[in-house]
VOGU-3710 file (C-alpha; in Angstrom, 3 decimals, decimal comma):
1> xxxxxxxxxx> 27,429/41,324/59,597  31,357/41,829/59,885  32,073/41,322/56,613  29,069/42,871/55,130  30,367/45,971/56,973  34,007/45,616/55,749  33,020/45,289/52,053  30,745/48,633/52,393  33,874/50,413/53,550  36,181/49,396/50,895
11> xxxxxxxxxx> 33,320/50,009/48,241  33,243/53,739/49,585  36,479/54,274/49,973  37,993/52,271/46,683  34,973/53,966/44,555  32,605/52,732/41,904  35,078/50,355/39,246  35,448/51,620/35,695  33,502/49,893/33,137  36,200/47,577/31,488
21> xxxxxxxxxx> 36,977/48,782/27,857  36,394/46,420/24,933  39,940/46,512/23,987  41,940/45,575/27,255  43,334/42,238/27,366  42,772/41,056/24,148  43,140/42,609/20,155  40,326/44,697/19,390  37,845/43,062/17,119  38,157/43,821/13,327
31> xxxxxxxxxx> 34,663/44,945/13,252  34,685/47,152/16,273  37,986/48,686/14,621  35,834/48,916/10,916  32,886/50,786/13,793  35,350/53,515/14,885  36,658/54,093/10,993  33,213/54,584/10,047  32,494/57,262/13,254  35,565/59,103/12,148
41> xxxxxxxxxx> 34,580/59,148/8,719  31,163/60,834/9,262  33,181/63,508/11,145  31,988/62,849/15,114  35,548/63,877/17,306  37,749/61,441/18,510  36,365/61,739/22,191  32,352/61,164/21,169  33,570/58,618/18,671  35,268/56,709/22,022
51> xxxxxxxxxx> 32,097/57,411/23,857  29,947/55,780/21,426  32,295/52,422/20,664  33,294/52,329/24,187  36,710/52,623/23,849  39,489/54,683/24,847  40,259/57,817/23,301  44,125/56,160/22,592  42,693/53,086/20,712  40,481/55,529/18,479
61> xxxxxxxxxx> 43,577/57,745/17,882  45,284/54,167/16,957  42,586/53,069/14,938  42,970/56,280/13,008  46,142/55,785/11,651  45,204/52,462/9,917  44,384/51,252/7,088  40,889/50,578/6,614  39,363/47,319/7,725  38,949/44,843/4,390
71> xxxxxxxxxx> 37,840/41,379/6,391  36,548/40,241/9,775  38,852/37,818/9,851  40,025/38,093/13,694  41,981/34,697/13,280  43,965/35,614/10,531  45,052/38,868/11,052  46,609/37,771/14,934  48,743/35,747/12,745  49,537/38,416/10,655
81> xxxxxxxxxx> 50,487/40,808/13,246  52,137/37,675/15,073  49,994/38,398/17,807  51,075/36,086/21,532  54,520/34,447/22,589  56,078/32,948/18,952  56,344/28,874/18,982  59,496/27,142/20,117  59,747/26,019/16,720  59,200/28,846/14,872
91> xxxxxxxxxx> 62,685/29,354/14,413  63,096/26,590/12,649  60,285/27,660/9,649  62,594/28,199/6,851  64,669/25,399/7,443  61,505/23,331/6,971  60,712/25,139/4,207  63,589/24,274/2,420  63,442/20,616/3,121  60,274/20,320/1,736
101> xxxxxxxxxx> 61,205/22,707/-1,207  63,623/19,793/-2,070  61,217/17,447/-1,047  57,522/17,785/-0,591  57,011/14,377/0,406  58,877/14,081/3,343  57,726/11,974/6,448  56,794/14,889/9,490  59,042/12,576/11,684  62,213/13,043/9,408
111> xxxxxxxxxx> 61,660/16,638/9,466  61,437/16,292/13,254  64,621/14,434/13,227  66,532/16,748/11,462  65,530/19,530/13,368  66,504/18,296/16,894  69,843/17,307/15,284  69,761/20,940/14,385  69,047/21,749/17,948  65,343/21,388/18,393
121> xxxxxxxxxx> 64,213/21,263/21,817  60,703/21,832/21,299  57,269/18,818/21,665  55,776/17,440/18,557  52,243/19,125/18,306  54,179/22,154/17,841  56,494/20,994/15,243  53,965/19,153/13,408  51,651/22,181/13,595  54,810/24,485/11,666
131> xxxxxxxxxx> 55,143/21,208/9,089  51,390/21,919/8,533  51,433/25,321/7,624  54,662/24,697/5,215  53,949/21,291/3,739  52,506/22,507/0,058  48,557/21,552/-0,680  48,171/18,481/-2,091  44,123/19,324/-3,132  43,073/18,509/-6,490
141> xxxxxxxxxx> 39,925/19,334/-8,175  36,783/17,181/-7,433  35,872/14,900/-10,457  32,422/13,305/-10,261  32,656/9,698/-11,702  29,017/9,741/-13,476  28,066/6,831/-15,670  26,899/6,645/-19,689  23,961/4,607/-20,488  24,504/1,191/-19,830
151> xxxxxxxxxx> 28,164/1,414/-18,235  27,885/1,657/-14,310  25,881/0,134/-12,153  26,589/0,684/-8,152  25,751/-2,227/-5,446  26,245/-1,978/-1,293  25,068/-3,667/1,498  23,255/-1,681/4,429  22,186/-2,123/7,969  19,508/-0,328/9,831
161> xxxxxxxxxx> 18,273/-0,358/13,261  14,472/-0,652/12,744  12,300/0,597/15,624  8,589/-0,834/15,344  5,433/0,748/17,034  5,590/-1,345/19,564  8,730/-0,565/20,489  10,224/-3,857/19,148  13,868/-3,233/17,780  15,548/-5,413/14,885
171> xxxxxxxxxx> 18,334/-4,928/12,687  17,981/-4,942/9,043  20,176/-6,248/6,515  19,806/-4,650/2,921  21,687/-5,032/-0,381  21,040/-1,945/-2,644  21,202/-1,847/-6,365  20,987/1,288/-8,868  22,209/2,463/-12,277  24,078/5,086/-12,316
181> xxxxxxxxxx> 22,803/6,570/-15,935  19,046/6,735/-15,080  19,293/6,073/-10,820  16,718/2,895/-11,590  16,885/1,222/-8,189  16,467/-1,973/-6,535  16,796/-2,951/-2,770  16,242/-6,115/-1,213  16,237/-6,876/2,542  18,495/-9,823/2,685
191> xxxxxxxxxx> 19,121/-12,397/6,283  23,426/-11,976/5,781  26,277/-10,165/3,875  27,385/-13,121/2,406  29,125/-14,123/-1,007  26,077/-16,018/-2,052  23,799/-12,834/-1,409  26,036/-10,783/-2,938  25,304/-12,588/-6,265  21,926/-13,670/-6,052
201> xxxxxxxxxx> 21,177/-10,021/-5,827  22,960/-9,487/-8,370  21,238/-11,871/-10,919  17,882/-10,858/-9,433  18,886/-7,218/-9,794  19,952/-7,629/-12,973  16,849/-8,848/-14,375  14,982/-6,205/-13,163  17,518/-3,804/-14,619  16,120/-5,409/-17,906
211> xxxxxxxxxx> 19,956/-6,337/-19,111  23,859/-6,069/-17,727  25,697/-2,976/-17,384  29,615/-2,932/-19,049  30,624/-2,625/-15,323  29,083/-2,930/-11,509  30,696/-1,107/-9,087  30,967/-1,845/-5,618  32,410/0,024/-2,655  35,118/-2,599/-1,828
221> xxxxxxxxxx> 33,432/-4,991/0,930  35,669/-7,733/2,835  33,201/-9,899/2,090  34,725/-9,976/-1,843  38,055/-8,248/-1,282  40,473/-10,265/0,282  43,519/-8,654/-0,138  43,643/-4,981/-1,444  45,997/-3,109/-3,656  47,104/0,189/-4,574
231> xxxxxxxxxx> 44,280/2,517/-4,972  41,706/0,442/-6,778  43,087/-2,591/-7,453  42,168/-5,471/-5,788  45,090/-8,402/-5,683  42,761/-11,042/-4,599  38,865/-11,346/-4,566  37,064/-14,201/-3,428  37,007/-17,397/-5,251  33,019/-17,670/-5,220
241> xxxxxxxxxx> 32,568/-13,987/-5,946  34,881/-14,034/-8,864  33,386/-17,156/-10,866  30,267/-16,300/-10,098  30,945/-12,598/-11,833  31,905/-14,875/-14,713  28,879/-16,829/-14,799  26,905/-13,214/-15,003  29,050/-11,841/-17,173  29,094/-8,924/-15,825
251> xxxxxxxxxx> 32,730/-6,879/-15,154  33,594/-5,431/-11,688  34,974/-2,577/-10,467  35,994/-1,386/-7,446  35,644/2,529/-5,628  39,130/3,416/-4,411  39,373/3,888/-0,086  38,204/7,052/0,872  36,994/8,380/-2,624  33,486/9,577/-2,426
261> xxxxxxxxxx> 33,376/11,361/-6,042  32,749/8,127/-7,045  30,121/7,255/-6,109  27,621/9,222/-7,930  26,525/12,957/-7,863  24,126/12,365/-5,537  24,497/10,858/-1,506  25,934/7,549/-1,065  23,604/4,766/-2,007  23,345/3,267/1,406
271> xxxxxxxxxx> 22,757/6,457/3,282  20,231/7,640/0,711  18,418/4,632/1,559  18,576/5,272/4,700  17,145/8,728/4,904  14,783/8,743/2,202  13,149/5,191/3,455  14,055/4,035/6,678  14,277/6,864/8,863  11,473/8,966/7,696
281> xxxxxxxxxx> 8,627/6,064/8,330  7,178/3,773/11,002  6,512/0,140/10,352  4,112/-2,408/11,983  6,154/-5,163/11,977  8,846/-7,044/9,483  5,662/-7,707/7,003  4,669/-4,326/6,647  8,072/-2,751/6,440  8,433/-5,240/3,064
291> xxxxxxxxxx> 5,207/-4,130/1,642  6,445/-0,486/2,038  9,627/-0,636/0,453  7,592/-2,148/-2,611  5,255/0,462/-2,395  8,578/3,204/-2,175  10,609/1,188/-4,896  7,559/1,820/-7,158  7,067/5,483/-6,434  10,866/6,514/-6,967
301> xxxxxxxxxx> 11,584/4,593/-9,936  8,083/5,061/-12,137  6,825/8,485/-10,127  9,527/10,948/-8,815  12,086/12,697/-10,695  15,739/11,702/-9,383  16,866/14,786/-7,813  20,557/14,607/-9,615  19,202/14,492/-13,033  15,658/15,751/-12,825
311> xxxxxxxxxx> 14,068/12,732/-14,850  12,124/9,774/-13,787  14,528/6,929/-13,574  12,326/4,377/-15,270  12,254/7,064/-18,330  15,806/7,214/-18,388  15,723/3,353/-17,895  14,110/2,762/-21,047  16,310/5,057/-22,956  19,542/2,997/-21,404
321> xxxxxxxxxx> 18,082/-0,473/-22,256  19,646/-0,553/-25,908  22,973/-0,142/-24,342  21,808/-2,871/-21,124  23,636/-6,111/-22,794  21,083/-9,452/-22,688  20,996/-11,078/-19,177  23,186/-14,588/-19,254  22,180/-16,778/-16,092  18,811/-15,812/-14,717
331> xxxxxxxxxx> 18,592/-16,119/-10,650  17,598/-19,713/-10,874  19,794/-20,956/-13,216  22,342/-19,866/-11,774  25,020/-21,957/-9,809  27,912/-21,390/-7,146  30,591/-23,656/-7,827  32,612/-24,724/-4,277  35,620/-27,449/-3,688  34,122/-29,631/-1,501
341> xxxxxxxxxx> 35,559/-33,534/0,200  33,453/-36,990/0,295  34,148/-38,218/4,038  34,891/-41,901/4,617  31,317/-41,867/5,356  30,422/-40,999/1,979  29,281/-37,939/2,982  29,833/-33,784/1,670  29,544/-31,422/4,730  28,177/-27,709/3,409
351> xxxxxxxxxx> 26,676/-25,215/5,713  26,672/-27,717/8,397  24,214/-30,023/6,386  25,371/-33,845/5,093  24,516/-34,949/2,009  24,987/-38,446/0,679  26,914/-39,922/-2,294  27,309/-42,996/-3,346  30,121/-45,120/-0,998  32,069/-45,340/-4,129
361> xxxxxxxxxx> 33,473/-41,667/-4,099  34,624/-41,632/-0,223  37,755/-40,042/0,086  37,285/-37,984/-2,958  37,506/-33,939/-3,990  34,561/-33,183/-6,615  32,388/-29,776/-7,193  29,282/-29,165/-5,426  26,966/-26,308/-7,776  24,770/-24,706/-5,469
371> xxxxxxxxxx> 21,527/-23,521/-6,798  19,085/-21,280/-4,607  17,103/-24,732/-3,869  18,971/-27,940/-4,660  22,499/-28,712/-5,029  24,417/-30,896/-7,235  27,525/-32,702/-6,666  30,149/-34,337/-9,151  32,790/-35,817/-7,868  34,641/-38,511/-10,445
381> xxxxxxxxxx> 32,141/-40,478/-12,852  29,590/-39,621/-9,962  26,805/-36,736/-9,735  23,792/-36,272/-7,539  21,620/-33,791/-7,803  19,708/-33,020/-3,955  17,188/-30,608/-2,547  18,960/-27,789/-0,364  18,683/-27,971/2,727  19,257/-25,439/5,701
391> xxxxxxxxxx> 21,376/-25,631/8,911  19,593/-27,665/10,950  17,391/-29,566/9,410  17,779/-33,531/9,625  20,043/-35,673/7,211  17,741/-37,084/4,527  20,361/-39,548/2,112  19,193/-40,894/-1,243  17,712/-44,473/-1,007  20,188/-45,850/-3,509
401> xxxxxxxxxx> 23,392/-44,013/-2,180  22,023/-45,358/1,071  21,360/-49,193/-0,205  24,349/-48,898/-2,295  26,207/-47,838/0,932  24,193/-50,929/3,006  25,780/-53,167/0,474  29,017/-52,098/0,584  29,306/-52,960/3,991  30,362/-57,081/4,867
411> xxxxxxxxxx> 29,347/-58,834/7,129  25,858/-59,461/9,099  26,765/-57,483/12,364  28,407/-54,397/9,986  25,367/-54,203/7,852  23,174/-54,241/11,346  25,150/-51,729/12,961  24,928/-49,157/9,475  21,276/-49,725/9,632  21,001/-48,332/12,946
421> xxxxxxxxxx> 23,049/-45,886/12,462  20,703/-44,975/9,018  17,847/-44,985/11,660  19,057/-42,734/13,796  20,098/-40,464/11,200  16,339/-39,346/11,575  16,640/-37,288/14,715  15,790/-37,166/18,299  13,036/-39,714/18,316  14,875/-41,715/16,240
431> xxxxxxxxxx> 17,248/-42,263/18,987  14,749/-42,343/21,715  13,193/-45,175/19,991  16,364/-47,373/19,677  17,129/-46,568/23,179  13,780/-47,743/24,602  13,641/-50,930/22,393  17,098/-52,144/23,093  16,746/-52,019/26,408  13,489/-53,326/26,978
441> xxxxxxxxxx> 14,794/-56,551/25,417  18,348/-56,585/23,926  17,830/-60,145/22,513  15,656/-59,170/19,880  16,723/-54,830/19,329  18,690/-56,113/16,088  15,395/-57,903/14,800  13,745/-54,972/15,397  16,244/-52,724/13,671  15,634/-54,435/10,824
451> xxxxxxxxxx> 11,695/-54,425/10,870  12,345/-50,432/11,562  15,079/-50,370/8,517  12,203/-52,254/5,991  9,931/-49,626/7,036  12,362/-46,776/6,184  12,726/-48,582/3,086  9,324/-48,458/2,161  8,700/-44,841/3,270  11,405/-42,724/3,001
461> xxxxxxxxxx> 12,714/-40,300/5,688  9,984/-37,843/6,310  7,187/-40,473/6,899  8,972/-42,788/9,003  10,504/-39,517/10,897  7,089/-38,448/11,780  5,659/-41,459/12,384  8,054/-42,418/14,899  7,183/-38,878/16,758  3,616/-39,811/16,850
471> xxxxxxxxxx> 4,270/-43,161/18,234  6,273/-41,533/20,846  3,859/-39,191/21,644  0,834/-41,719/22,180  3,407/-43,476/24,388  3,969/-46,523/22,108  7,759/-46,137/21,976  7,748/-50,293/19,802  7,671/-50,759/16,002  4,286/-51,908/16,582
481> xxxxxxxxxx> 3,578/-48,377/17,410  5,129/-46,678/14,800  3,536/-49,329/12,194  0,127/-48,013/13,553  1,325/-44,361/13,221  1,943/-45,081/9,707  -1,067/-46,814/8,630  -2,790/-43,760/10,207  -0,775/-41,383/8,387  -1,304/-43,487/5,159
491> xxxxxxxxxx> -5,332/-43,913/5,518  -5,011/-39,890/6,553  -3,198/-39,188/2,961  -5,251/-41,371/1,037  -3,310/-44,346/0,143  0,235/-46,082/-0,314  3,423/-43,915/-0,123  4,563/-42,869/-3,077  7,545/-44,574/-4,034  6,753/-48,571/-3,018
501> xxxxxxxxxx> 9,628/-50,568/-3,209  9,517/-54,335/-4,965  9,547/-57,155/-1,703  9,746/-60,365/-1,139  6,561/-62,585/0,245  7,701/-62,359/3,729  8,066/-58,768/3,807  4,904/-57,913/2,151  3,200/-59,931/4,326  4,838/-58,069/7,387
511> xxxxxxxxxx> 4,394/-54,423/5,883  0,511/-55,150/5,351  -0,015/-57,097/8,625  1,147/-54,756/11,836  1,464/-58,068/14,173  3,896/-59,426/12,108  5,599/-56,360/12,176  6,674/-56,542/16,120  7,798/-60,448/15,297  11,429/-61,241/13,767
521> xxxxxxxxxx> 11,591/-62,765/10,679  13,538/-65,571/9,602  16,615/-64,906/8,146  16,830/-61,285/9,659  20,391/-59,974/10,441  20,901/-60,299/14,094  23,828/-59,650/16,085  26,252/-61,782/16,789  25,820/-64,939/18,980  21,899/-64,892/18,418
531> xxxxxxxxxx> 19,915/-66,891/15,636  16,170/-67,112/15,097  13,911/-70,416/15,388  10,560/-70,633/14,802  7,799/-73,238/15,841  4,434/-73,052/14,305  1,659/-71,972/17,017  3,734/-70,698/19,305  6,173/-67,489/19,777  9,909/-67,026/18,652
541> xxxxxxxxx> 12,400/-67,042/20,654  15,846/-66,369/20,763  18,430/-68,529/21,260  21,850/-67,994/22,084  24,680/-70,959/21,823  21,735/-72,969/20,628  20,688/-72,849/24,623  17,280/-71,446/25,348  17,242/-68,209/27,416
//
């Protein structure tokens, strides 16, 4: 109540406050000074002219005397009238001036050098800020780089954060494709950035293009550029990327850093994606955001007028197709050439996947042409061609680089030991297998490494592979086990495998009768310090030191 009490007495006895007037403190307004010029002019009096801008009757009779108001610009004219306390380095402004007069291109940080030899006492932003205003513009006019039928095309990769209606999330990868001439355009959702994408997008691209541009165009990605130049020249592109622009034949050209103006007349390619495709709908899931982008491809390219040129791009397409040159590699045909090494196990490691050669070219540097589903590899006098397959799939080596490689090998315990290690080449139940046998009875794992080897033989990978699974699963972890699987699987499929090899009597006995499948054979490969006798009527046995055991 004390204080309420004591501001009521100083309100009463101080008075009611004067409204404050628009122009104390700070400049008055341009447009407030253009308000009183235009009172004056319609002949009000200086005091109803203050009344009605709400100004003084001094600023009015100021206002008066100047000349009339031209811009709004309230910015501009304080630093006409050098409004405020003048910089610390204004007083250095026409010795700037004349340094850059004698040279425009001089680093800010020489300038500042000279001046504090000159005396400057100043901080940076403010000396940088007076280089600024002196330094001459270095604008030039913009230049859009637009294309001639048949000479540009322009290729980028994408990414998108892809919200589904269930509120899943996922990021999408895209590589986008269009001619510049008649903005035909082509996008693919693609798993990487990758070399290899790069150009099978291309070729694919390409063919629906209906022909090859003079030149495609690409917005310099690391992925291809490996060491830049001056503007846009590229010292060094990748090694893949480059012969495989060969192989298209197809030139390349790259958009110099920061130079949007070319890169059509209309938005970026990526970012037009992304806005007229991506943002605007809602997707079910992975499947139906494919089928849409179909759907859109369609409607832009045969349907809608391109907004830069006001034509359909597939009727401009057709009118650019006697300048499109005739495709030379379609996407299957065409193969990515890389340097690759045959390991001393005659082996070529790509993508994390072995494949086999023949033991002949170990230790040898060859060629490996990778097509989109098989591979081929020449090293020397020596080629094999092999289906592609993907990071982490199991090894699957050709039966003659793999008997060739059996034969190579000397010696009876050697050629055991590579047999095993053929078996458990096969996987995870390859390897449980071998485990369980050899230790349920050591004396006769390297007879049974050989009945598993003859049925490898006989199968090939994938059979025996998933044969041995099902034996492991119905908890027969013997050869006798996997024998049955096999049968099953070959009753199941209608027949014999495919590719039978030629054997001897004792082995087609044994591959067509399952008990003598689980019994060594005479003659077998065993390891070392064991040998095989047989007695009609009765079981083997092994015997070690010629000393029953």
């Amino acid at each position: 109540m004390i204080w309420v009490l004591i501001m009521t007495i100083m309100g009463a006895v101080m008075g009611p406050r004067a409204p404050k007037s628009c122009d104390e403190g700070e400049m008055l307004p341009l447009l407030k000074r253009h308000e009183i010029q235009v009172l004056l002019n319609a002949g009000f009096t200086k005091s109803d002219v203050a009344a009605r801008s709400g100004t003084s009757v001094a600023t009015v009779k100021r206002v008066s005397a100047e000349m009339d108001v031209e811009h709004t610009d309230d910015r501009a004219h304080r630093r006409e009238r050098r409004i405020g306390r003048p910089s610390t380095s204004a007083v250095f402004g026409e010795s700037v001036a004349a340094w850059l007069k004698d040279d425009p291109e001089l680093p800010t940080q020489e300038l500042l050098r000279r001046a504090r030899d000159a005396g400057y006492e100043g901080g940076k932003s403010a000396f940088y800020s007076l280089v600024a205003s002196a330094r001459p513009s270095r604008s030039s006019p913009v230049v859009r780089f637009e294309g001639l039928p048949g000479e540009f095309s322009q290729h980028d990769f994408g990414q998108v954060d892809v919200r589904y209606v269930d509120g899943r999330t996922e990021r999408i990868h895209f590589f986008a494709s269009r001619l510049k001439y008649s903005r035909f355009a082509r996008v693919t959702v693609v798993e990487n950035e990758r070399v290899e994408t790069i150009l099978r997008c291309l070729a694919r691209d390409f063919v629906a293009f209906g022909g090859l541009p003079l030149m495609a165009v690409f917005d310099r990605p690391r992925t291809i550029v490996q060491t830049s130049g001056r503007g846009r020249e590229v010292e060094a592109f990748n090694g893949m990327f480059a012969q495989g622009i060969v192989d298209l034949g197809v030139g390349v050209e790259m958009c110099a850093p920061r130079s949007g103006n070319q890169k059509g007349s209309v938005e970026r390619l990526v970012g037009w994606v992304k806005s007229s495709f991506f943002k605007p709908r809602k997707f079910q899931d992975k499947t139906d955001l494919l089928a849409q982008l179909e759907r859109w491809l369609f409607e832009i390219n045969t349907q809608t007028a391109s907004r830069a040129t006001g034509t359909i791009p597939e009727t401009r397409r057709r009118e650019e197709l006697a300048r499109l040159r005739p495709i030379k590699v379609f996407p299957e045909k065409l193969a990515l050439r890389v340097p690759v090494f045959v390991g001393p196990s005659a082996e070529v490691m790509f993508e994390g996947v072995p494949y086999s050669m023949p033991p002949q070219a170990a230790q040898m540097s060859g060629t490996m042409f990778v097509f989109e589903d098989r591979v081929r590899i020449v090293v020397g006098r020596w080629s094999s061609e092999q289906r592609r397959r993907r990071k982490g799939e199991p090894p699957a080596a050709v039966p003659e680089h793999r008997a060739a490689k059996l034969a190579a090998v000397r010696g009876p315990r050697a050629k055991l030991y590579e047999k095993r290690e053929q078996l458990l080449s096969l996987g995870t139940d390859a390897l449980a297998l071998l485990t369980e046998i050899t230790h349920k009875d050591h004396r006769v794992a390297g007879q049974h490494v050989n009945e598993l080897y003859t049925l490898l033989e006989r199968y090939g990978d994938d059979r025996l592979r998933s044969a041995i699974g099902n034996a492991l699963r119905d908890g027969e972890a013997s050869v006798e086990g996997v024998a049955r699987a096999l049968q099953t699987s070959a009753r199941r499929d209608g027949g014999e495998p495919t590719a039978r090899r030629r054997v001897s009597g004792n082995d087609a006995r044994g591959a067509h009768n399952q008990e003598d499948l689980a019994r060594p054979r005479l003659g077998a490969a065993q390891p070392r310090g064991f040998k095989l006798v047989s007695k009609r009527g009765a079981s083997r046995r092994a015997v070690r030191g010629g000393r029953r055991s």
